[in-house]
MMTF fields as JSON, N, C-alpha, C and O atoms, coordinates in Angstrom:
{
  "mmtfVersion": "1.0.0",
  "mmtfProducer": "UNKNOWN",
  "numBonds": 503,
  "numAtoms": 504,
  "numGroups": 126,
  "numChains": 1,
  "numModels": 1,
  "chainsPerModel": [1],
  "groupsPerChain": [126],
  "chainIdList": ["A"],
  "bondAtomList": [4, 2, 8, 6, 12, 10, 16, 14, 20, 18, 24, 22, 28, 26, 32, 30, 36, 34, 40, 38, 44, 42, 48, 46, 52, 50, 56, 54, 60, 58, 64, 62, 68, 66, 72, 70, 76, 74, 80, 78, 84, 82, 88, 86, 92, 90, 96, 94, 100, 98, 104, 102, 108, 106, 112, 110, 116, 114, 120, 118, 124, 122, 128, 126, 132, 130, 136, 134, 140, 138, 144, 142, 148, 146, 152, 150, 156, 154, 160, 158, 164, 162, 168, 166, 172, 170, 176, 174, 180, 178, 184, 182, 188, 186, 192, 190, 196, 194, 200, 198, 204, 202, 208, 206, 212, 210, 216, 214, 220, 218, 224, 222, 228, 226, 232, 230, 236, 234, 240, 238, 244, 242, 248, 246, 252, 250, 256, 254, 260, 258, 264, 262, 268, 266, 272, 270, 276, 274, 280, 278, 284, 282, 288, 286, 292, 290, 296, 294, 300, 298, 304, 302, 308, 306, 312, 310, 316, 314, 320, 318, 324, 322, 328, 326, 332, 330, 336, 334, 340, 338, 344, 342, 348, 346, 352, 350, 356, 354, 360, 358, 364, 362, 368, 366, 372, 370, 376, 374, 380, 378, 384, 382, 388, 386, 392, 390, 396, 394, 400, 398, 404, 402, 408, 406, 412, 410, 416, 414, 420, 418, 424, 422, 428, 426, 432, 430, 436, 434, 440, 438, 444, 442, 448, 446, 452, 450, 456, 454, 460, 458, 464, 462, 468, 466, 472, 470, 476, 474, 480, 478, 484, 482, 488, 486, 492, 490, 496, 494, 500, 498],
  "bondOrderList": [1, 1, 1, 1, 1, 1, 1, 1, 1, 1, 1, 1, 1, 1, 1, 1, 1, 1, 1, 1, 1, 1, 1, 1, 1, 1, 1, 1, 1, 1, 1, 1, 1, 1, 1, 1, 1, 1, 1, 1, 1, 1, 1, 1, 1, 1, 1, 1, 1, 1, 1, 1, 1, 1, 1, 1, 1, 1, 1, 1, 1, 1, 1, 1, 1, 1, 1, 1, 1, 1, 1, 1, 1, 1, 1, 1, 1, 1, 1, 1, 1, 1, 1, 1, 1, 1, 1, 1, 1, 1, 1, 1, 1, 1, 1, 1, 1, 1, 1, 1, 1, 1, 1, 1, 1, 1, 1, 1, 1, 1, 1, 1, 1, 1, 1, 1, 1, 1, 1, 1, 1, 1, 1, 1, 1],
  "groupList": [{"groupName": "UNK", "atomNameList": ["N", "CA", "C", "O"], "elementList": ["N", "C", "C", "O"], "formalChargeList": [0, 0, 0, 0], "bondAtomList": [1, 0, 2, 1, 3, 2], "bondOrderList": [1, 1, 2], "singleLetterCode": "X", "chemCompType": "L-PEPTIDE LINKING"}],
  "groupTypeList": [0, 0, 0, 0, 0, 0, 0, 0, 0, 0, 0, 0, 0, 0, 0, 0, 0, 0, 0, 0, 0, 0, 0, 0, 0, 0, 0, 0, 0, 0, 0, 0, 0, 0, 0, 0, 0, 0, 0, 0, 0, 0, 0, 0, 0, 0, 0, 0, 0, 0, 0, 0, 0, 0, 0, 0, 0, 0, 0, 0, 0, 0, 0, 0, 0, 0, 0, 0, 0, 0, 0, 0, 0, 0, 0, 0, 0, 0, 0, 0, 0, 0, 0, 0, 0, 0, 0, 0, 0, 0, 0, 0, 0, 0, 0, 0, 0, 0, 0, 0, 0, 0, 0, 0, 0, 0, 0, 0, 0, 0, 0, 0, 0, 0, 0, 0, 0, 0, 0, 0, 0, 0, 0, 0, 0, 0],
  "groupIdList": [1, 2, 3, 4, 5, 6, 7, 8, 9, 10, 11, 12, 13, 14, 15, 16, 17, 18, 19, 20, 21, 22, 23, 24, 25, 26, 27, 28, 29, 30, 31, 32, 33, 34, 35, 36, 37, 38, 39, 40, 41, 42, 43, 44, 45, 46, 47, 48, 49, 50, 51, 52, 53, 54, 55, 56, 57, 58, 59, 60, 61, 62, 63, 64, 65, 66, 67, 68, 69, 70, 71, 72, 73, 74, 75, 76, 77, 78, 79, 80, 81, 82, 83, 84, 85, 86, 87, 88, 89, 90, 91, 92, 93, 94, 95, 96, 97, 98, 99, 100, 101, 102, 103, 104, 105, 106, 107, 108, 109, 110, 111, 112, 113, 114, 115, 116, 117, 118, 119, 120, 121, 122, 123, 124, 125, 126],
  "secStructList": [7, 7, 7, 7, 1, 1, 1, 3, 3, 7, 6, 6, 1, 7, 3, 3, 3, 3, 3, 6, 6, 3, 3, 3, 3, 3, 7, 7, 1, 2, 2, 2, 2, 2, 2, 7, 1, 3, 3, 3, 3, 7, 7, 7, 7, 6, 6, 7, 7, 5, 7, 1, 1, 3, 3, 3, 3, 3, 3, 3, 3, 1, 1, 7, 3, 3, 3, 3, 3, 3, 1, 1, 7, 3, 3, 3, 7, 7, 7, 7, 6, 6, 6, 6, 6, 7, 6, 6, 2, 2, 2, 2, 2, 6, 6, 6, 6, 6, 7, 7, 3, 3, 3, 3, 3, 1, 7, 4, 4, 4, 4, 6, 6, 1, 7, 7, 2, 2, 2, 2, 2, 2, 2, 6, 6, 7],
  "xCoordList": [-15.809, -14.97, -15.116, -15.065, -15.269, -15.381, -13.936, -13.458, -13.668, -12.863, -12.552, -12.929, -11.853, -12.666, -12.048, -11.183, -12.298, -12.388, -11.533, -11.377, -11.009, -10.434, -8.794, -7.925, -8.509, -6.57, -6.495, -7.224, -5.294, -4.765, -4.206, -4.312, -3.536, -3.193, -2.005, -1.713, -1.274, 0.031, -0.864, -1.951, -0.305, -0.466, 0.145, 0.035, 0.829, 1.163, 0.366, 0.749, -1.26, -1.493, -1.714, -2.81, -0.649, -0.815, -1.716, -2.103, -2.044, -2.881, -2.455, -1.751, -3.161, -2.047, -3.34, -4.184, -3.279, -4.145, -3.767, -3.692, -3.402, -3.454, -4.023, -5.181, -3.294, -4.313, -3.33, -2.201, -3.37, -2.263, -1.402, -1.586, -0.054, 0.898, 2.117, 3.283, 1.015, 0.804, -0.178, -1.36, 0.928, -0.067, 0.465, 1.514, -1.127, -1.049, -0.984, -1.362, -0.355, -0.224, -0.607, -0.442, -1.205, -1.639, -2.029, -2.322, -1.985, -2.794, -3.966, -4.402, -4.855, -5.489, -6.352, -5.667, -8.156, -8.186, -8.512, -9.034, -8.122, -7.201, -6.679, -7.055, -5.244, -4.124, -4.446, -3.587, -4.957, -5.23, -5.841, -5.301, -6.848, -7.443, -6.711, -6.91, -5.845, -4.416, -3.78, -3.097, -3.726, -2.151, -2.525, -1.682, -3.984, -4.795, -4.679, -4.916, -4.462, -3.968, -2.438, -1.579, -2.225, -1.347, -1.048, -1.817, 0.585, 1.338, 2.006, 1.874, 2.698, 4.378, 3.889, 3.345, 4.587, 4.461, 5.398, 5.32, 6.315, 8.14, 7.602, 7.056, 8.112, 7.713, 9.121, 9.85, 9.43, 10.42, 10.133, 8.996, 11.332, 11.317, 10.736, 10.779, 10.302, 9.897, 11.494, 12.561, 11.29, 12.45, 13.559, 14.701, 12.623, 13.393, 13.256, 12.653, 13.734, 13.476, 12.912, 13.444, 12.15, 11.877, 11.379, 10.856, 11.901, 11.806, 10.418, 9.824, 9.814, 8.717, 9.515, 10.501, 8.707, 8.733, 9.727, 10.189, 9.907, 11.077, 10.351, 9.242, 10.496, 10.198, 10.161, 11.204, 8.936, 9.186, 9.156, 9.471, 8.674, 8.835, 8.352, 7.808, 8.236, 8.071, 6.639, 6.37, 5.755, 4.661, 4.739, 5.085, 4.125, 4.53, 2.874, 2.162, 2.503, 1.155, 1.391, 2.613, 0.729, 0.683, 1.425, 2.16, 0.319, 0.941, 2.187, 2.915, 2.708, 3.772, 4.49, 4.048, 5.536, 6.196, 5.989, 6.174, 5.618, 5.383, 6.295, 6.184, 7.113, 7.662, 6.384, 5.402, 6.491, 5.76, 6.051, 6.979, 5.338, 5.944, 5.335, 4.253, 5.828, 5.671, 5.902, 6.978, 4.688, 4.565, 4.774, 4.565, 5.363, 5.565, 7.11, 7.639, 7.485, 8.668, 8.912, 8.534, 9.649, 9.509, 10.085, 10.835, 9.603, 9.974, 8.872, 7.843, 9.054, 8.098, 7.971, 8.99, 6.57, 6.695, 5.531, 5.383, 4.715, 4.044, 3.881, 3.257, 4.126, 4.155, 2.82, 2.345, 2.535, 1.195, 1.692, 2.008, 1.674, 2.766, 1.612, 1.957, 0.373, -0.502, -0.219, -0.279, 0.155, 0.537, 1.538, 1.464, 2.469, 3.192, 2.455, 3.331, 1.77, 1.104, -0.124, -0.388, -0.661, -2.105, -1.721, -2.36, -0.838, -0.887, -2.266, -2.832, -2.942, -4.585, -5.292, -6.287, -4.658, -5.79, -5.696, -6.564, -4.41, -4.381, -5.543, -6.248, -5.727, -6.87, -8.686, -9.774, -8.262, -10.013, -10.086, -11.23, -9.172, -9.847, -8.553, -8.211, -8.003, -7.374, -7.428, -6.397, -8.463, -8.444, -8.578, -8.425, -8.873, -8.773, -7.682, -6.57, -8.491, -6.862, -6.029, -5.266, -5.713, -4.92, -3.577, -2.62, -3.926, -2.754, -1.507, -1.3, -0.462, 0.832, 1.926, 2.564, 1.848, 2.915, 2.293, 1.099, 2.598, 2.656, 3.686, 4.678, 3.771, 5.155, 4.667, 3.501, 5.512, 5.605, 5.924, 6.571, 5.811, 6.387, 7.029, 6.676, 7.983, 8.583, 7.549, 8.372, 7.046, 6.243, 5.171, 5.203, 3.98, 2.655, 1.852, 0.913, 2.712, 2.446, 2.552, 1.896, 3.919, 4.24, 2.958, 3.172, 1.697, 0.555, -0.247, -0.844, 0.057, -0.803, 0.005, -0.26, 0.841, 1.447, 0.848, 1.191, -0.145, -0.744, -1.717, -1.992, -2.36, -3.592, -4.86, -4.445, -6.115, -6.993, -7.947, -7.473, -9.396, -9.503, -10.237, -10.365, -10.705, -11.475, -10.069, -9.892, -8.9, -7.614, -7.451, -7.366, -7.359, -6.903, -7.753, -7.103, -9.061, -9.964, -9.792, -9.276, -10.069, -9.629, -8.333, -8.222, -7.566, -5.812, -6.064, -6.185, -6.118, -6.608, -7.379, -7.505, -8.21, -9.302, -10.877, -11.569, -11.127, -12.252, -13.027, -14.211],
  "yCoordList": [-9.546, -8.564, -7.241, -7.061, -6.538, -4.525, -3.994, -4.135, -3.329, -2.356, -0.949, -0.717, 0.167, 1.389, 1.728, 0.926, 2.484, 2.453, 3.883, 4.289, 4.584, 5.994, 5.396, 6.156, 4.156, 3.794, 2.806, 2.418, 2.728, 1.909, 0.854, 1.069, -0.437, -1.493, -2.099, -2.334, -2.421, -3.708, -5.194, -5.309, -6.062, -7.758, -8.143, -9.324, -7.251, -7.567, -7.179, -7.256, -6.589, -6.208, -5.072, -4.74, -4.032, -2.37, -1.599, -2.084, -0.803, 0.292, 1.301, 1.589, 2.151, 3.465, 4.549, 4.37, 6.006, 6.666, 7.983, 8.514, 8.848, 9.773, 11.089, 11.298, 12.247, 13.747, 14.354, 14.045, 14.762, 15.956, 15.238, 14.535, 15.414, 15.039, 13.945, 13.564, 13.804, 13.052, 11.63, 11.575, 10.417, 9.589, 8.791, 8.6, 8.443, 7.31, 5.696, 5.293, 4.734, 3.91, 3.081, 3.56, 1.636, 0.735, -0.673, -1.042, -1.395, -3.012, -3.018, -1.9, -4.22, -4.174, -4.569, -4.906, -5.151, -6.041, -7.647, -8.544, -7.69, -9.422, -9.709, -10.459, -8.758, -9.357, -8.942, -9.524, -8.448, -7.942, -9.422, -10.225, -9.6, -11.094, -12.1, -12.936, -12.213, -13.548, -13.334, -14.292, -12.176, -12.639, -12.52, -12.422, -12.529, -12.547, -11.508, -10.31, -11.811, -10.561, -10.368, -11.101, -8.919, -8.241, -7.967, -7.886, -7.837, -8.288, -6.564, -5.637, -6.785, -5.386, -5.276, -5.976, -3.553, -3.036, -1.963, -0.889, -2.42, -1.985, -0.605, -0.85, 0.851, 1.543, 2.131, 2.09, 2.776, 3.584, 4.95, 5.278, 5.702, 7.023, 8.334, 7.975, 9.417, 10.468, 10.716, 10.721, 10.871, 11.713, 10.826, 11.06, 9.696, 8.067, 8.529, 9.601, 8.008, 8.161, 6.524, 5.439, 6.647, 5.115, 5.318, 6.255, 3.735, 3.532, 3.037, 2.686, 3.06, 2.042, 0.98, 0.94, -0.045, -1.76, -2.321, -3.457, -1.256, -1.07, -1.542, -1.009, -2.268, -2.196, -1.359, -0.727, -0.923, 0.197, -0.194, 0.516, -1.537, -2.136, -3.064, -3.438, -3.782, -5.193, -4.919, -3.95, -6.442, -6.39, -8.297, -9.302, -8.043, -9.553, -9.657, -8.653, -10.717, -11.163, -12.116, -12.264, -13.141, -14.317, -15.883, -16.821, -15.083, -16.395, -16.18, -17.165, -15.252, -14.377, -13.492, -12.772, -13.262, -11.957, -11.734, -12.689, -10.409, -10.01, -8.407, -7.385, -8.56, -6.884, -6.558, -7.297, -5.047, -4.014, -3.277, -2.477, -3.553, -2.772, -1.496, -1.098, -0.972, 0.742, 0.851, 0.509, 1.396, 1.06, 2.563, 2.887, 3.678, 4.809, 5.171, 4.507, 6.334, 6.727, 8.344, 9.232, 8.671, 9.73, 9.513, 8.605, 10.434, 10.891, 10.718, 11.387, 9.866, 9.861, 10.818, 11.303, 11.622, 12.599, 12.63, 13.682, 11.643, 11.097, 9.538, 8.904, 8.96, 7.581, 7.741, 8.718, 6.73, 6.34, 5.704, 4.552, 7.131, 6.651, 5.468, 4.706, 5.625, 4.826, 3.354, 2.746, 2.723, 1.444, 0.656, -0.455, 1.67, 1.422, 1.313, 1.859, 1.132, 1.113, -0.019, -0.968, 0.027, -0.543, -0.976, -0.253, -1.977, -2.424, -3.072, -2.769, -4.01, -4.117, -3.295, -3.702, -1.95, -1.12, -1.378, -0.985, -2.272, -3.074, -3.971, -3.968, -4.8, -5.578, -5.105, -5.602, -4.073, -3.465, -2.188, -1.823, -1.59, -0.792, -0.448, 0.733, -1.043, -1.276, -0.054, 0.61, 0.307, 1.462, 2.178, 3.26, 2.511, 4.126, 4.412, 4.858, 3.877, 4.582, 3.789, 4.094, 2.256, 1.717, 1.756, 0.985, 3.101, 3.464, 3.673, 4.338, 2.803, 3.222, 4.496, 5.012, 4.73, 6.004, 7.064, 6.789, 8.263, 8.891, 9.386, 9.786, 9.488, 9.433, 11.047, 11.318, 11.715, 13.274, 12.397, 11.478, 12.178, 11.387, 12.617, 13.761, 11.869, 12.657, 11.97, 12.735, 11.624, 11.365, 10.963, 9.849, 11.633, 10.778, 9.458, 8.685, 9.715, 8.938, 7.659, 6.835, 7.127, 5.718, 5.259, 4.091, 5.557, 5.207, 4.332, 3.255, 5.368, 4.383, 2.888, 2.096, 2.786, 1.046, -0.012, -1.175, 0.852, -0.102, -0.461, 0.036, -1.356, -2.136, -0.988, 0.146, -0.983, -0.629, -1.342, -2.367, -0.954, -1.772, -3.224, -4.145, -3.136, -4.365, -5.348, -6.374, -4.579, -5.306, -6.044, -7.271, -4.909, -5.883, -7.123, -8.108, -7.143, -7.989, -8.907, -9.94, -8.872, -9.905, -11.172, -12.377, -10.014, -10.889, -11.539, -12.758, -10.934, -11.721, -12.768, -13.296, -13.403, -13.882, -13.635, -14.484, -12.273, -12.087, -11.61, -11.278],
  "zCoordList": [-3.664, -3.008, -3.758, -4.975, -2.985, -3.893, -2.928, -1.802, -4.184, -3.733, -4.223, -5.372, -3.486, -4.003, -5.673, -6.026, -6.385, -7.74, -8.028, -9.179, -6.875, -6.805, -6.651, -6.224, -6.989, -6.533, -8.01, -8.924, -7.598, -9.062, -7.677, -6.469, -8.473, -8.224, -8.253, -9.425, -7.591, -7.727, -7.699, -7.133, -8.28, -8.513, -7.211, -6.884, -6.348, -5.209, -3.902, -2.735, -4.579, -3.138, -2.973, -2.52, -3.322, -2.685, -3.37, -4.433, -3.136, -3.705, -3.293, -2.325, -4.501, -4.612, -4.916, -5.794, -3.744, -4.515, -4.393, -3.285, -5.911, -6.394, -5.938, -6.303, -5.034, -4.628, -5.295, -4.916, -5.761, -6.639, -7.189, -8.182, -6.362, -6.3, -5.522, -5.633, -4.775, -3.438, -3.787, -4.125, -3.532, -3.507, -2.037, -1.421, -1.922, -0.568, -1.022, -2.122, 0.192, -0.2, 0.954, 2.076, 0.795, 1.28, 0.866, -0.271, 1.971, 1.284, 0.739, 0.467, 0.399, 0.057, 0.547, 1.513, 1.065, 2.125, 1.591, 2.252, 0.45, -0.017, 0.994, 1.895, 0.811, 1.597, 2.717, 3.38, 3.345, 4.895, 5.228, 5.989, 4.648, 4.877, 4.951, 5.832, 4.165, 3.494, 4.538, 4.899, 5.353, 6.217, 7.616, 8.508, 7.854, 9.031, 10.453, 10.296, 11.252, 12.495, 12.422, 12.913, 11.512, 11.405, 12.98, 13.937, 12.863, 14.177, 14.312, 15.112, 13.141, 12.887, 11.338, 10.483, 11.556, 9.993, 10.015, 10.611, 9.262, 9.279, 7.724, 6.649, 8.356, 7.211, 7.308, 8.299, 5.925, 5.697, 6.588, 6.928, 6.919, 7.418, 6.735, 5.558, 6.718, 6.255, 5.611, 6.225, 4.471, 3.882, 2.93, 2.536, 2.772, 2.08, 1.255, 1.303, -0.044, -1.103, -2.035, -1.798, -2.724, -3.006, -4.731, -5.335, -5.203, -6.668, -6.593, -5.573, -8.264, -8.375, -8.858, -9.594, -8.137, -8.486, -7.387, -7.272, -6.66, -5.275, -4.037, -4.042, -3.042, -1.342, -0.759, -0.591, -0.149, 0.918, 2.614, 3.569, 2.582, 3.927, 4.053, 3.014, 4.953, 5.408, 6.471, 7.181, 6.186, 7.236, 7.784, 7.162, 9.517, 9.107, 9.879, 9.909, 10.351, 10.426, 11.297, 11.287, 12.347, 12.387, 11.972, 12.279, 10.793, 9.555, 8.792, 8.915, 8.045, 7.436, 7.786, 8.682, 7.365, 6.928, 4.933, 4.178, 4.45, 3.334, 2.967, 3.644, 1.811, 1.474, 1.264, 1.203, 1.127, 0.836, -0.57, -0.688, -1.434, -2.538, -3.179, -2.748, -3.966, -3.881, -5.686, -6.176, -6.6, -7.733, -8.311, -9.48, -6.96, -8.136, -7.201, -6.309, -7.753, -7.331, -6.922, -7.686, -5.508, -5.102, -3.444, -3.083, -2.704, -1.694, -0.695, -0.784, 0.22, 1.64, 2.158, 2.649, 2.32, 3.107, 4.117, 4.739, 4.35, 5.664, 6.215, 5.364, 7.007, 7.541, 8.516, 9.094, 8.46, 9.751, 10.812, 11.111, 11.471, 13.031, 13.969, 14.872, 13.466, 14.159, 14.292, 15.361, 12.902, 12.844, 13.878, 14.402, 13.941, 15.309, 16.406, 17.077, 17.055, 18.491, 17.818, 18.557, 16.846, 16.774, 15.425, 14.66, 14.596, 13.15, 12.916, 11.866, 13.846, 13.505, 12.467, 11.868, 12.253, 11.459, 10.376, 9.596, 9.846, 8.604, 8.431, 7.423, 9.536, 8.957, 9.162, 8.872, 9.72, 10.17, 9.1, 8.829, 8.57, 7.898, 6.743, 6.804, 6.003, 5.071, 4.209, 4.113, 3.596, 2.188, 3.044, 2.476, 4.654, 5.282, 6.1, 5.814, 7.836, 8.739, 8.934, 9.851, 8.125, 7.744, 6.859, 6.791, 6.133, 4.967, 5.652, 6.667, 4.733, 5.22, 5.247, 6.164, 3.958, 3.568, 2.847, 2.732, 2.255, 1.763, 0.82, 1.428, -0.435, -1.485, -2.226, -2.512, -2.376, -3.029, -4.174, -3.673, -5.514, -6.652, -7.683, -7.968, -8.008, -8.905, -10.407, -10.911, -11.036, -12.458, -11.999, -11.477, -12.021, -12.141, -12.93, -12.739, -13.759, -15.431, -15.191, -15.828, -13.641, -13.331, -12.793, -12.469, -12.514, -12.109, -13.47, -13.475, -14.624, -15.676, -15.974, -16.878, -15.153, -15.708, -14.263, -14.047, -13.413, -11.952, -12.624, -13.716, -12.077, -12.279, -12.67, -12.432, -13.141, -12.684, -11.705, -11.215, -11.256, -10.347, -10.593, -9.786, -12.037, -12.549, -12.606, -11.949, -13.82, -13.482, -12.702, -12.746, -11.415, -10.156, -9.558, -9.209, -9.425, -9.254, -10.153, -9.727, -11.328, -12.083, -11.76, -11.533, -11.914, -11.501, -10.179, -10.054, -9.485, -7.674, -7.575, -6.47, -8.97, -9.104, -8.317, -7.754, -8.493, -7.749, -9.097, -9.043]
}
């Protein structure tokens, strides 16, 4: 399994990637794979506010329902209204037009306690 080398990691799955100040957030396609044809993907509103190590929403699949967890802390300030009409793009294109949120973060620094990406591969056992 490869995955891109520009995000840091949760042990849960998400990935997180860093443009300024602004990071995006999404699965991974592990879990895109693990929870097979994504069904619903429950996101917080523009203007939430969210902790790291906190839920930002729920996805359910087929096979599951899974939280969503969110490894920095800050303020939503874009959702992927797409997921609503078409959540599939979770499992077809995961690290692109699959991403869920967008977080304005108040500390950047909560990024150096995510995975890197060998980290994460490792832990996942890949």
């Amino acid at each position: 399994m490869s995955i891109p080398n520009d995000r840091k990691y949760l042990s849960t799955h998400e990935w997180h990637k860093a443009e300024g100040n602004v990071v995006t957030i999404g699965i991974t396609q592990f879990a895109a794979d693990e929870l097979t044809d994504v069904t619903y993907v429950q996101l917080p509103r523009v203007g939430a506010t969210l902790q790291a190590g906190g839920s930002f929403g729920e996805i359910e699949s087929v096979k599951t329902a899974s939280d969503l967890n969110c490894g920095v802390s800050g303020t939503v300030v874009a959702v992927n209204e797409a997921l609503t009409n078409d959540p599939g793009l979770v499992n077809r294109d995961p690290f692109g037009q699959g991403w869920m949120i967008k977080v304005q973060v108040s500390d950047l620094n909560e990024l150096n306690a995510l995975l890197a990406p060998a980290d994460y591969l490792k832990n996942a056992g890949h």
